[in-house]
LOMARMI-464181 format. One record per residue: residue number from 1; residue in one letter; x, y, z of N, C-alpha, C in turn. Coordinates in steps of 0.02 Angstrom, whole numbers, padded with zeros to 5 digits, always signed. Each point is the difference from the previous one (the first is absolute). Layout:
N
+------+------+--------+---------+--------+---------+----------+--------+--------+---------+--------+
| resi | resn | n.east | n.north |   n.up | ca.east | ca.north |  ca.up | c.east | c.north |   c.up |
+------+------+--------+---------+--------+---------+----------+--------+--------+---------+--------+
|  NUM |    A |      X |       Y |      Z |       X |        Y |      Z |      X |       Y |      Z |
...
+------+------+--------+---------+--------+---------+----------+--------+--------+---------+--------+
This chain:
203
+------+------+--------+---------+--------+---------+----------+--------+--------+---------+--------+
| resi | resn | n.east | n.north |   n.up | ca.east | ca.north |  ca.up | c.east | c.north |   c.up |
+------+------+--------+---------+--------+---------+----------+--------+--------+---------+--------+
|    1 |    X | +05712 |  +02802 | +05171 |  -00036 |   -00039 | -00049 | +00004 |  +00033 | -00069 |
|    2 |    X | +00031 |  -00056 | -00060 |  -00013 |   +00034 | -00061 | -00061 |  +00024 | -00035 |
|    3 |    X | -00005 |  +00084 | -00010 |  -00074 |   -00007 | -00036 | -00014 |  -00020 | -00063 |
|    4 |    X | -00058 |  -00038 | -00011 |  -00012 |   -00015 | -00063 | +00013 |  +00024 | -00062 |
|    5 |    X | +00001 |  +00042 | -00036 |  +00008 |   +00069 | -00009 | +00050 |  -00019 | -00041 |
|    6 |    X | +00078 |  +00024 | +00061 |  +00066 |   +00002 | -00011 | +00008 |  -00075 | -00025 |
|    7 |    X | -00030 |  -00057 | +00014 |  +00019 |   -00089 | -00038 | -00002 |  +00010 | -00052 |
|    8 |    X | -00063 |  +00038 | -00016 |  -00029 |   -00018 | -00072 | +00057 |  +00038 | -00055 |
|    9 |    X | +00001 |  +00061 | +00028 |  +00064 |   +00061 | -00043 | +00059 |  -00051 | -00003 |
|   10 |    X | -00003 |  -00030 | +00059 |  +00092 |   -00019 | -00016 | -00003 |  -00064 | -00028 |
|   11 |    X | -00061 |  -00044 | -00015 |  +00005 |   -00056 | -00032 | +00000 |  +00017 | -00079 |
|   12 |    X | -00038 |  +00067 | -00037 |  -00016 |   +00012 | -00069 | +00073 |  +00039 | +00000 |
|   13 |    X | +00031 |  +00015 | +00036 |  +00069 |   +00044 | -00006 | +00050 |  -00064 | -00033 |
|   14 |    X | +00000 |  -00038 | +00060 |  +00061 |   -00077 | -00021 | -00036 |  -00002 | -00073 |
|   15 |    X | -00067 |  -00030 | -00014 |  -00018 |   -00009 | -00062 | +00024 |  +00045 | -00076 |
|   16 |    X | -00019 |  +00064 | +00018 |  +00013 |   +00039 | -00040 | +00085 |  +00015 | -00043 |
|   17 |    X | +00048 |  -00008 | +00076 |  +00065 |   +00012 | -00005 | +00042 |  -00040 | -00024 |
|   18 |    X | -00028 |  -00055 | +00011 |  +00034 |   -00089 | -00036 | -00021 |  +00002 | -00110 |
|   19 |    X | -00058 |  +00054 | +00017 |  -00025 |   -00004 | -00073 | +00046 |  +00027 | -00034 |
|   20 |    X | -00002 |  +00072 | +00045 |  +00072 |   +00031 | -00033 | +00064 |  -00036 | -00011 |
|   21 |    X | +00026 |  -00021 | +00034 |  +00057 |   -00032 | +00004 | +00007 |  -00068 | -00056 |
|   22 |    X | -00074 |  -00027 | +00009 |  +00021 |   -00059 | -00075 | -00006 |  +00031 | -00076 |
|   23 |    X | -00005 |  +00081 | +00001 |  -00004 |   +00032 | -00070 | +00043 |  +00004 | -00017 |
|   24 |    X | +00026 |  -00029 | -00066 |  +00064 |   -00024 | -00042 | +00032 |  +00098 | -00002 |
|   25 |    X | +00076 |  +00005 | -00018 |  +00024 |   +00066 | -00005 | -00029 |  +00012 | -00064 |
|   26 |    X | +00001 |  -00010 | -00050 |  -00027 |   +00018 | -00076 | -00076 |  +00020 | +00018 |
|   27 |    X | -00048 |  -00033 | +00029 |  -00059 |   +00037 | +00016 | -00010 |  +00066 | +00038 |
|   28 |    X | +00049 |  +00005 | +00055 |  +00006 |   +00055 | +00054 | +00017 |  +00060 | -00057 |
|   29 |    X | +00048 |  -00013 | -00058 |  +00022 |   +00051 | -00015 | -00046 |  +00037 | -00066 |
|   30 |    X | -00041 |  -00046 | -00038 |  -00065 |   +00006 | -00032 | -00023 |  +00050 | +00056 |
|   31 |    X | -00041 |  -00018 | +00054 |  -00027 |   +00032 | +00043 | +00019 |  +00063 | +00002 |
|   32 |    X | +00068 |  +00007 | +00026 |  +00024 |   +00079 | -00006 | +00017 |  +00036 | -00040 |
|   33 |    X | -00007 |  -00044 | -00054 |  -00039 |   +00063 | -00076 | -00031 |  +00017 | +00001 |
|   34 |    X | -00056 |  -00052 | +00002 |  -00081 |   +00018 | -00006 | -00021 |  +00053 | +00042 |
|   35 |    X | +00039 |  +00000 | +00040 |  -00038 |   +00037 | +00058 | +00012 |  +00089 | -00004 |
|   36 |    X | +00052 |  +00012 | -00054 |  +00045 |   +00041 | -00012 | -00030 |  +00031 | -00075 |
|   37 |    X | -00028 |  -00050 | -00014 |  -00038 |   +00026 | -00064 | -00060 |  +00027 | +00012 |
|   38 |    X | -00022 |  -00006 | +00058 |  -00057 |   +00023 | +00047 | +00018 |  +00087 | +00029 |
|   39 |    X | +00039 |  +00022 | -00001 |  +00040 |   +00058 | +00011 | -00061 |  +00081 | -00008 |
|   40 |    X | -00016 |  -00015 | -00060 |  -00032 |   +00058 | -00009 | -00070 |  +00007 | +00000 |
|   41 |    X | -00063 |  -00076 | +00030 |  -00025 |   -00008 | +00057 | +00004 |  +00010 | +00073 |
|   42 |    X | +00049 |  -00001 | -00002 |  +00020 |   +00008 | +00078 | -00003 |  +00076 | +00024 |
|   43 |    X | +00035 |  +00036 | -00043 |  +00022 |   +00078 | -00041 | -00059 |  +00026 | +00029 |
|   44 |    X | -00033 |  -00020 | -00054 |  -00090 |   +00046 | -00012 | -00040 |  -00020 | +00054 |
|   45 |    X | +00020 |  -00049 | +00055 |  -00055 |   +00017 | +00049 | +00036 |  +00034 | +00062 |
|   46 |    X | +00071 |  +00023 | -00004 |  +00030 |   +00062 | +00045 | -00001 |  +00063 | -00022 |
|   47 |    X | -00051 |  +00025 | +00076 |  -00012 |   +00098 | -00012 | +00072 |  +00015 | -00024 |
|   48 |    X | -00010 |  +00037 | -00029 |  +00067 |   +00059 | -00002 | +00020 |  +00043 | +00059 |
|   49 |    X | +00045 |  +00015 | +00017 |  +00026 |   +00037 | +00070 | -00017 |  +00054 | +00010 |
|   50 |    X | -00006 |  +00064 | +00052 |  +00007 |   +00056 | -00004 | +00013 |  +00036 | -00066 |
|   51 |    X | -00053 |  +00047 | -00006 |  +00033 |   +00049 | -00053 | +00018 |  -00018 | -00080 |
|   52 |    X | -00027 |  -00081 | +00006 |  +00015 |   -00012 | -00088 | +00047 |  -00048 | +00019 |
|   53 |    X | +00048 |  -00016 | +00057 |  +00065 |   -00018 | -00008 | -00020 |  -00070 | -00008 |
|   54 |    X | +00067 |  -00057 | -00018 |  -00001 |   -00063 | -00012 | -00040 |  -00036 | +00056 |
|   55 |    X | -00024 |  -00068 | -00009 |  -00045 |   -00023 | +00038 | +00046 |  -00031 | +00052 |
|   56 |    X | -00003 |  -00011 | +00055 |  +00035 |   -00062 | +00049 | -00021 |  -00039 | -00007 |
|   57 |    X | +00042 |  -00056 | +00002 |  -00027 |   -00072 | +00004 | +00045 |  -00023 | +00066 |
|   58 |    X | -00020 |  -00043 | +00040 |  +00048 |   -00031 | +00036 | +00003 |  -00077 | -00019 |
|   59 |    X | +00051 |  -00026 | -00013 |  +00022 |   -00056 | +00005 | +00029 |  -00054 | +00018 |
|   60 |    X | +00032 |  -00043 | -00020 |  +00041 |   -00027 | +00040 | +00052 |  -00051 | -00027 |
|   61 |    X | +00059 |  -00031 | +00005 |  +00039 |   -00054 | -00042 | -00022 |  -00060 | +00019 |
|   62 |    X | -00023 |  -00045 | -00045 |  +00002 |   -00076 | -00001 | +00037 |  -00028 | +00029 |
|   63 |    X | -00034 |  -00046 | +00022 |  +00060 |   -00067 | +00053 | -00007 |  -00050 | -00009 |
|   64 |    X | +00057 |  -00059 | -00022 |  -00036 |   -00076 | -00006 | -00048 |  -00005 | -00042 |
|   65 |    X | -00048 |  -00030 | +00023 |  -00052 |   -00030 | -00062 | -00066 |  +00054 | +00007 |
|   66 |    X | +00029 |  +00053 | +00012 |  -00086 |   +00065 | +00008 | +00012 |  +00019 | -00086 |
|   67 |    X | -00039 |  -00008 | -00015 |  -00024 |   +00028 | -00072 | +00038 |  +00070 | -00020 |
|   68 |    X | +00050 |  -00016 | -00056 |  +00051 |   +00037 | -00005 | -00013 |  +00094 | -00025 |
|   69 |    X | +00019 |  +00049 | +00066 |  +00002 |   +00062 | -00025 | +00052 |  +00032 | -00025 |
|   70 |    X | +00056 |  -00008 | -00002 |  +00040 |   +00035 | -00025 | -00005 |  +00026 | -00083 |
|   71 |    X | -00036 |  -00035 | -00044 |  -00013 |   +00020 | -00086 | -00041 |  +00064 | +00022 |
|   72 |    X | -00062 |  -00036 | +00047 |  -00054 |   +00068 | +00006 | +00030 |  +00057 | +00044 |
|   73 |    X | +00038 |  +00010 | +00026 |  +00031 |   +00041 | +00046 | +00027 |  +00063 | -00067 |
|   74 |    X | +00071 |  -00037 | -00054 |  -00006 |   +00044 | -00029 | -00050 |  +00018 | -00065 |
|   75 |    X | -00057 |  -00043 | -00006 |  -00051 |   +00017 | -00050 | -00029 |  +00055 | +00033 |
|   76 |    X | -00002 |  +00006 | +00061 |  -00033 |   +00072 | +00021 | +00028 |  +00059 | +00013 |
|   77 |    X | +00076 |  -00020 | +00014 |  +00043 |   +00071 | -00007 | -00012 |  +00038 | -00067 |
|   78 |    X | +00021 |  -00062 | -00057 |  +00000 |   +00019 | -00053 | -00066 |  +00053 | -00031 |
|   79 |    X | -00051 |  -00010 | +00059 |  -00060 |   +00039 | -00042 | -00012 |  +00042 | +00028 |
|   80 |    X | +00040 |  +00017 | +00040 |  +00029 |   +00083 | +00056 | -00031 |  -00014 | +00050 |
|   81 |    X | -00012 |  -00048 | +00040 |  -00014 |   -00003 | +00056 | +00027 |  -00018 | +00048 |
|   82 |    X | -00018 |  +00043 | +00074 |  +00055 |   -00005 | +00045 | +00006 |  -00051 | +00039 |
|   83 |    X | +00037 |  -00017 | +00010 |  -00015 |   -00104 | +00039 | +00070 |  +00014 | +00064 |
|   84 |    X | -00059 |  +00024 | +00058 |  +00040 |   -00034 | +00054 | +00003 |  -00087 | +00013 |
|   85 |    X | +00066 |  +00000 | +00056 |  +00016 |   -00067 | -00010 | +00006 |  -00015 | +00090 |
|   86 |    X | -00018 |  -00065 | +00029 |  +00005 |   -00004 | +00075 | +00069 |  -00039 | +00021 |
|   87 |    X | +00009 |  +00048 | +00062 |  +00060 |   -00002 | +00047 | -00027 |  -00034 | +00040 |
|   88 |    X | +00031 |  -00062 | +00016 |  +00005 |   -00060 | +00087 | +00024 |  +00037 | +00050 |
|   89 |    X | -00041 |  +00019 | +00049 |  +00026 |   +00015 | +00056 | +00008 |  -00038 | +00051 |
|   90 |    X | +00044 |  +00010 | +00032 |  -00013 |   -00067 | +00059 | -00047 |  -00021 | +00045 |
|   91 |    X | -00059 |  +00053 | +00017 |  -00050 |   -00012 | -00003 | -00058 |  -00030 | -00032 |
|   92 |    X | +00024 |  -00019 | -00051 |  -00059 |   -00025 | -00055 | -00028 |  +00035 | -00025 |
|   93 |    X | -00024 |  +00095 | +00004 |  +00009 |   +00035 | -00045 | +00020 |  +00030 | -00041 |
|   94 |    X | -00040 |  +00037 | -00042 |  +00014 |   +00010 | -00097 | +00045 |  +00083 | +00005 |
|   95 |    X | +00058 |  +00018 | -00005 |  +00010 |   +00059 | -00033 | +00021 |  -00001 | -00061 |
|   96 |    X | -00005 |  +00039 | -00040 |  +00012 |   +00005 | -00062 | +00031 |  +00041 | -00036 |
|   97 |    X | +00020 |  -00006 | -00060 |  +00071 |   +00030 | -00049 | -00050 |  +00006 | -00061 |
|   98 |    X | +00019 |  +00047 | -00071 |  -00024 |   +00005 | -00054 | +00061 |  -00050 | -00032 |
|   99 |    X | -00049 |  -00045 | -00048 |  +00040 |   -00055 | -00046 | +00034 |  +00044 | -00034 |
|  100 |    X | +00072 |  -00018 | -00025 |  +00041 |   +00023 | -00055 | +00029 |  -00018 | -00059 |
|  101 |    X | -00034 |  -00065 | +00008 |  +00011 |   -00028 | -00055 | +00028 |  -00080 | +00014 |
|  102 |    X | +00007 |  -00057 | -00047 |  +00029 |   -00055 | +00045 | +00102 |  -00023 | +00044 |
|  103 |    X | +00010 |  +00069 | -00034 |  +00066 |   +00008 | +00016 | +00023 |  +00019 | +00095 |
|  104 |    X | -00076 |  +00031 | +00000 |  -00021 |   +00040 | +00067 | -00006 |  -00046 | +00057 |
|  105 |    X | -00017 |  -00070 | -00041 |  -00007 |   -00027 | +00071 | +00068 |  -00054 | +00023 |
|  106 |    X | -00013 |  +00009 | +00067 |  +00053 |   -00050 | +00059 | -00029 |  -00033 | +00029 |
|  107 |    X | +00043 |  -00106 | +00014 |  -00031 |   -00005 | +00024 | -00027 |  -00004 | +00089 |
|  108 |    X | -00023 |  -00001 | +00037 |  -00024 |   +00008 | +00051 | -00013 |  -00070 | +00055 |
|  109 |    X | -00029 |  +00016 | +00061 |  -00018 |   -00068 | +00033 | -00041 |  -00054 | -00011 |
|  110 |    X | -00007 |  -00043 | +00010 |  -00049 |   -00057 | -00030 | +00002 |  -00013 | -00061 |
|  111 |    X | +00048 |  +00014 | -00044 |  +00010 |   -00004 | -00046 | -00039 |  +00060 | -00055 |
|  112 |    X | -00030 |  +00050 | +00019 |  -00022 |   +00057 | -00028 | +00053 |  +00050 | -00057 |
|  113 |    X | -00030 |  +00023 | -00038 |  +00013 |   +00043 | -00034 | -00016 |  +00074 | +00020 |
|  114 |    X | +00052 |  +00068 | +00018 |  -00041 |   +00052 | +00032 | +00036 |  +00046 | -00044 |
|  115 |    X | -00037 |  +00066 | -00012 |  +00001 |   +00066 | -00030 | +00063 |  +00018 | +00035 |
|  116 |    X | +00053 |  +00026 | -00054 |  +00063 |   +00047 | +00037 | -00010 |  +00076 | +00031 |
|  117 |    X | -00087 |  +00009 | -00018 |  +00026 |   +00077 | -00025 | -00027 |  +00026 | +00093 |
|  118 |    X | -00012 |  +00069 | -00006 |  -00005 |   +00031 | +00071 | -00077 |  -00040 | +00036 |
|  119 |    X | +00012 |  -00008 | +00065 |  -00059 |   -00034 | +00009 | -00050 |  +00071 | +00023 |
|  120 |    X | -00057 |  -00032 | -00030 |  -00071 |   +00060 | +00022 | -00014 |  -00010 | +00061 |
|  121 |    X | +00011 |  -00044 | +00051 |  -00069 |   -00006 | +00058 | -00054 |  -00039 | -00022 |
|  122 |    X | -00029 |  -00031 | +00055 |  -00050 |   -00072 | -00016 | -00063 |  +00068 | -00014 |
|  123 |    X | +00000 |  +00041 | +00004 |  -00066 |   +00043 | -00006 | +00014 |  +00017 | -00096 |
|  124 |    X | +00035 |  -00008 | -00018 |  -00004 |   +00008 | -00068 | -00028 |  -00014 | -00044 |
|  125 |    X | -00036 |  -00066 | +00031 |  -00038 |   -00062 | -00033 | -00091 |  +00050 | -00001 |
|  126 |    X | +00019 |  +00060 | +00038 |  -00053 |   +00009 | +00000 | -00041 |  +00068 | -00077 |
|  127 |    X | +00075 |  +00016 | -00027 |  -00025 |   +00027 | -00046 | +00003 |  -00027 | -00081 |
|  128 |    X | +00003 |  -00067 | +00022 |  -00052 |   -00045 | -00071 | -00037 |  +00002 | -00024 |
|  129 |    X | -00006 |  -00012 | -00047 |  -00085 |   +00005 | -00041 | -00005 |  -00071 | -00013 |
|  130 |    X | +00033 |  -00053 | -00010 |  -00002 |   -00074 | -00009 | +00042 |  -00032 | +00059 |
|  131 |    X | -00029 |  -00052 | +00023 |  +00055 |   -00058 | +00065 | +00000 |  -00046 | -00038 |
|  132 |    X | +00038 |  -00032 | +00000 |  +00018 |   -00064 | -00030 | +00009 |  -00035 | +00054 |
|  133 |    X | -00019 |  -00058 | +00015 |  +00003 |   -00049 | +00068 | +00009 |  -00068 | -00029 |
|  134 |    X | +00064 |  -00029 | +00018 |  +00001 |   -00107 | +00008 | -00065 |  +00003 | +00024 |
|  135 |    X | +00028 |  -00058 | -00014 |  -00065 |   -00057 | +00028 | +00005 |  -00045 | -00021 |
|  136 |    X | -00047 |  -00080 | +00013 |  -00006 |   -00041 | -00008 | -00078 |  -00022 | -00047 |
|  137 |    X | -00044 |  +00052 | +00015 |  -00059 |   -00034 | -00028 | -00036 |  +00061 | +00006 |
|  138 |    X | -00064 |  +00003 | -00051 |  -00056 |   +00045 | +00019 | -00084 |  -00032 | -00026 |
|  139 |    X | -00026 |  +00019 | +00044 |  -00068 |   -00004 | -00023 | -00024 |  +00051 | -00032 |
|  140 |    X | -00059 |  -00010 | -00029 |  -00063 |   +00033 | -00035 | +00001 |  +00056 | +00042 |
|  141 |    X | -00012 |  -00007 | +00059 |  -00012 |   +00055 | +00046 | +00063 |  +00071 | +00007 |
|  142 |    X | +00037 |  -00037 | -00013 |  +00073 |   +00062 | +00007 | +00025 |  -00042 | +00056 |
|  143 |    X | -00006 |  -00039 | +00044 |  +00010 |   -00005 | +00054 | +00089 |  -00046 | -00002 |
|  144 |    X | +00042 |  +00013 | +00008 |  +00056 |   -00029 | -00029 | +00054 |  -00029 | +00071 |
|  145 |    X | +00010 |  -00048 | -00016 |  +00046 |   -00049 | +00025 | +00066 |  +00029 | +00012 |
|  146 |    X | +00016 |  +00005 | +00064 |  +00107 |   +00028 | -00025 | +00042 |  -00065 | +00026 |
|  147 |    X | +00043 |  +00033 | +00018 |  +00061 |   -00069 | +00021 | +00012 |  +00002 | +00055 |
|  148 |    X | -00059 |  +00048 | +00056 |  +00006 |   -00020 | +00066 | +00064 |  +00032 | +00032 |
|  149 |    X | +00017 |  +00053 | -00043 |  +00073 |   +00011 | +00037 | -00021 |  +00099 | +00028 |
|  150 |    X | -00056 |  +00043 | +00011 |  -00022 |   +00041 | +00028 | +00028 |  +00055 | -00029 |
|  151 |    X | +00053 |  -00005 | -00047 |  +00014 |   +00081 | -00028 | -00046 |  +00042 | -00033 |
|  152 |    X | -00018 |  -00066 | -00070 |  -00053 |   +00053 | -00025 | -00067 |  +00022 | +00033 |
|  153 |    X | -00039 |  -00029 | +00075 |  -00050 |   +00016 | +00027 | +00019 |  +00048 | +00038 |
|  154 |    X | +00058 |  +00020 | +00006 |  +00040 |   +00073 | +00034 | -00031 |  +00062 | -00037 |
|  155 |    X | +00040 |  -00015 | -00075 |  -00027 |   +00031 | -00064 | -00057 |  +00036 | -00008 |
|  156 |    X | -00040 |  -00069 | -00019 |  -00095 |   +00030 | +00021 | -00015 |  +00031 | +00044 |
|  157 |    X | +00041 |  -00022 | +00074 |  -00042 |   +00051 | +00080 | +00042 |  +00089 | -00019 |
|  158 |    X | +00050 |  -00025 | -00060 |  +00019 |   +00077 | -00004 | -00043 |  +00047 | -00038 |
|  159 |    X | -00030 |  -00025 | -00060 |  -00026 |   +00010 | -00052 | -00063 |  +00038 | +00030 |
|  160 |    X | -00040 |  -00046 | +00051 |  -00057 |   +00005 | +00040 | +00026 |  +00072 | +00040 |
|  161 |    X | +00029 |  -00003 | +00032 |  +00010 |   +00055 | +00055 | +00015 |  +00089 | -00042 |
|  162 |    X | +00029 |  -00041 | -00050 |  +00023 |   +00081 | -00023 | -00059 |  +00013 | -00057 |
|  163 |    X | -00071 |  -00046 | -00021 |  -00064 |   +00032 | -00021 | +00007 |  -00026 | -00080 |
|  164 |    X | +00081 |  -00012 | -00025 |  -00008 |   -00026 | -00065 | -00031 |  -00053 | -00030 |
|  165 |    X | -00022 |  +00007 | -00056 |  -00056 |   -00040 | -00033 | +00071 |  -00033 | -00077 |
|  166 |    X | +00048 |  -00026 | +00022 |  +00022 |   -00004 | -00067 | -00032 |  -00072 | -00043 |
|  167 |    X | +00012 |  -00009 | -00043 |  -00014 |   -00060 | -00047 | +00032 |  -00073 | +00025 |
|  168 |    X | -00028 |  -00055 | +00026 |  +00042 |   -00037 | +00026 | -00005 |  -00069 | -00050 |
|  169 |    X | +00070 |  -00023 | -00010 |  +00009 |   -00049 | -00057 | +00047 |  -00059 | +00031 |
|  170 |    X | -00021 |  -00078 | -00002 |  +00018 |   -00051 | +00019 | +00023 |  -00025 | -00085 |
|  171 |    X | +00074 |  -00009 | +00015 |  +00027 |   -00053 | -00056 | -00005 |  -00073 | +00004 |
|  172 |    X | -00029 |  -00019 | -00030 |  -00022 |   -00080 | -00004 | +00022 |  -00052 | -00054 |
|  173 |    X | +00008 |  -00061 | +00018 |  -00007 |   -00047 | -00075 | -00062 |  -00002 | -00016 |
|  174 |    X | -00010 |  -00026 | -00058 |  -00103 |   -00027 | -00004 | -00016 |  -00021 | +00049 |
|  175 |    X | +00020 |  -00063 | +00036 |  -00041 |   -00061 | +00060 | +00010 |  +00033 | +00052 |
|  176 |    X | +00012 |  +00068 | +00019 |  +00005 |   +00026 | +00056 | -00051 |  +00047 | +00025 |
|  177 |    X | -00039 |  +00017 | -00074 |  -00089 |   +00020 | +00015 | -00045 |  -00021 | +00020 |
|  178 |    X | -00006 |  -00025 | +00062 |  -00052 |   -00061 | +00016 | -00066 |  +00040 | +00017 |
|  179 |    X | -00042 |  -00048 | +00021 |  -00079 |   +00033 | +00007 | -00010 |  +00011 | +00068 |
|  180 |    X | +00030 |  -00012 | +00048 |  -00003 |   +00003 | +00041 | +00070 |  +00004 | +00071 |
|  181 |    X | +00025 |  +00055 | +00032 |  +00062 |   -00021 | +00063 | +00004 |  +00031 | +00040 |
|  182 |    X | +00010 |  -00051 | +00050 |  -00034 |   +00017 | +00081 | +00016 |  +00072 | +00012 |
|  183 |    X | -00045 |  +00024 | +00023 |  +00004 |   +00082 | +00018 | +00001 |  +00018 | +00072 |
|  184 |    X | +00014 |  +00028 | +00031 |  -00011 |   +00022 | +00071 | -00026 |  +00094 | -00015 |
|  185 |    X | -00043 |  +00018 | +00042 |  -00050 |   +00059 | +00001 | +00048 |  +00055 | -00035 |
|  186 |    X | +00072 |  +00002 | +00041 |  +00044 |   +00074 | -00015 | +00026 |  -00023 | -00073 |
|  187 |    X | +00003 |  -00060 | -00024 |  +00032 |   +00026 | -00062 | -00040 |  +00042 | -00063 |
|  188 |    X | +00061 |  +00018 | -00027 |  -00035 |   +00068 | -00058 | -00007 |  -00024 | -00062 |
|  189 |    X | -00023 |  -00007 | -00025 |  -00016 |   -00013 | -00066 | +00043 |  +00038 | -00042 |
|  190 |    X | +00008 |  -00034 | -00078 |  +00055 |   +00020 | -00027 | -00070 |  +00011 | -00077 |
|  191 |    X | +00042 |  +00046 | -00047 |  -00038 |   +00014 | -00037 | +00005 |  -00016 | -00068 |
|  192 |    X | +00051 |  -00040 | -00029 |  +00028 |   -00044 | -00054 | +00071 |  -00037 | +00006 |
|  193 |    X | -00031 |  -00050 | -00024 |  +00055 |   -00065 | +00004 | +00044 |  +00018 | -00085 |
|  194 |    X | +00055 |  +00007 | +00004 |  +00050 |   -00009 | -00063 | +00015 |  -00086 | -00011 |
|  195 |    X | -00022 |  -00026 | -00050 |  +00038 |   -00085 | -00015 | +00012 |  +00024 | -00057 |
|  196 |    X | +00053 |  -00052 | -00026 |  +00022 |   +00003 | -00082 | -00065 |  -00016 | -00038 |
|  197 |    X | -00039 |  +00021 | -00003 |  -00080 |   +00011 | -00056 | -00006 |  +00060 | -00003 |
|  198 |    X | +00006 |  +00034 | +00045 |  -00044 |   +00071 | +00026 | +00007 |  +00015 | +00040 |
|  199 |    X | -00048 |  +00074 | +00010 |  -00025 |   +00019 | +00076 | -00071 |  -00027 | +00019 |
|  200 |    X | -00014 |  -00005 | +00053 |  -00063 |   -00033 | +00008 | -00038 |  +00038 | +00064 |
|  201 |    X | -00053 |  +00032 | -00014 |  -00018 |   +00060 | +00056 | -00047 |  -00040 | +00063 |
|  202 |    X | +00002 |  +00013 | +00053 |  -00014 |   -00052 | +00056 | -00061 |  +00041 | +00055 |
|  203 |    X | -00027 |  -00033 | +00015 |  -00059 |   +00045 | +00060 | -00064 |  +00006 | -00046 |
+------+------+--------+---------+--------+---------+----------+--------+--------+---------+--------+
């Protein structure tokens, strides 16, 4: 029997994803300015690393109609920060490479974009000071919507296990901040939504 629950997620998912998809290319790419001009917000709410060193961020490349990162990818190199990038495993988990720039990337399965450089291990994700996570939607609450596909809740059970507290950030359009989306008990709350306006702090 389907649980209620999972209808509701996958009915605001179709909704959400069709939204994306009727957003003209000239808007998508507004978007991934804006969002890029947002850079040194993003910056100032990642600790700095060990010892003084550059902050981690983890990130990730845009796909299709997800709210474009590649401007912000290098708006944050550019401000010395270190931006791992996620590896598809055939498992559906995340290992990861340090971005090198947009020359660095190849593309990959599902039509992905992936980091050339040496891969770290999916545990790498764990010395971030910022996550960057898709998604589809977030509430007020932090409580955030994904695409149902289990990598990034890998992520979090990693994040969780190894005690880190990093900064967690959902890239959004505006209409993707809603007031309310369906939650189930284990999900984690996220702690600012990025849209082309701003950052917007959540919880």
């Amino acid at each position: 029997m389907d649980h209620p629950m999972h209808n509701e997620k996958g009915a605001l998912r179709t909704r959400l994803l069709s939204a994306r998809r009727a957003l003209p290319a000239g808007a998508r790419e507004r978007a991934a300015e804006a969002l890029a001009g947002h850079a040194g917000e993003l910056a100032a709410a990642a600790p700095p690393g060990p010892a003084g060193a550059a902050a981690t961020v983890a990130a990730y490349v845009s796909v299709g109609a997800e709210p474009g990162t590649r401007p912000l990818l290098d708006a944050l190199r550019a401000r010395g920060l270190r931006v791992l990038l996620p590896v598809l495993l055939a498992d559906n988990d995340l290992d990861w490479a340090e971005y090198a720039g947009p020359g660095a990337l190849a593309p990959a399965g599902r039509g992905l974009l992936e980091p050339v450089g040496e891969r770290l291990g999916p545990e790498a994700v764990t010395g971030a000071g910022l996550v960057l996570l898709p998604g589809l939607a977030v509430d007020r609450r932090g409580l955030r919507l994904g695409r149902g596909g289990g990598s990034y809740d890998r992520v979090l059970a990693r994040l969780e296990r190894a005690g880190t507290r990093p900064v967690l950030a959902v890239l959004l359009y505006e209409h993707e901040l809603l007031d309310a989306v369906p939650a189930e008990p284990h999900d984690r709350p996220v702690d600012l939504a990025l849209t082309p306006s701003g950052t917007h702090r959540l919880g």
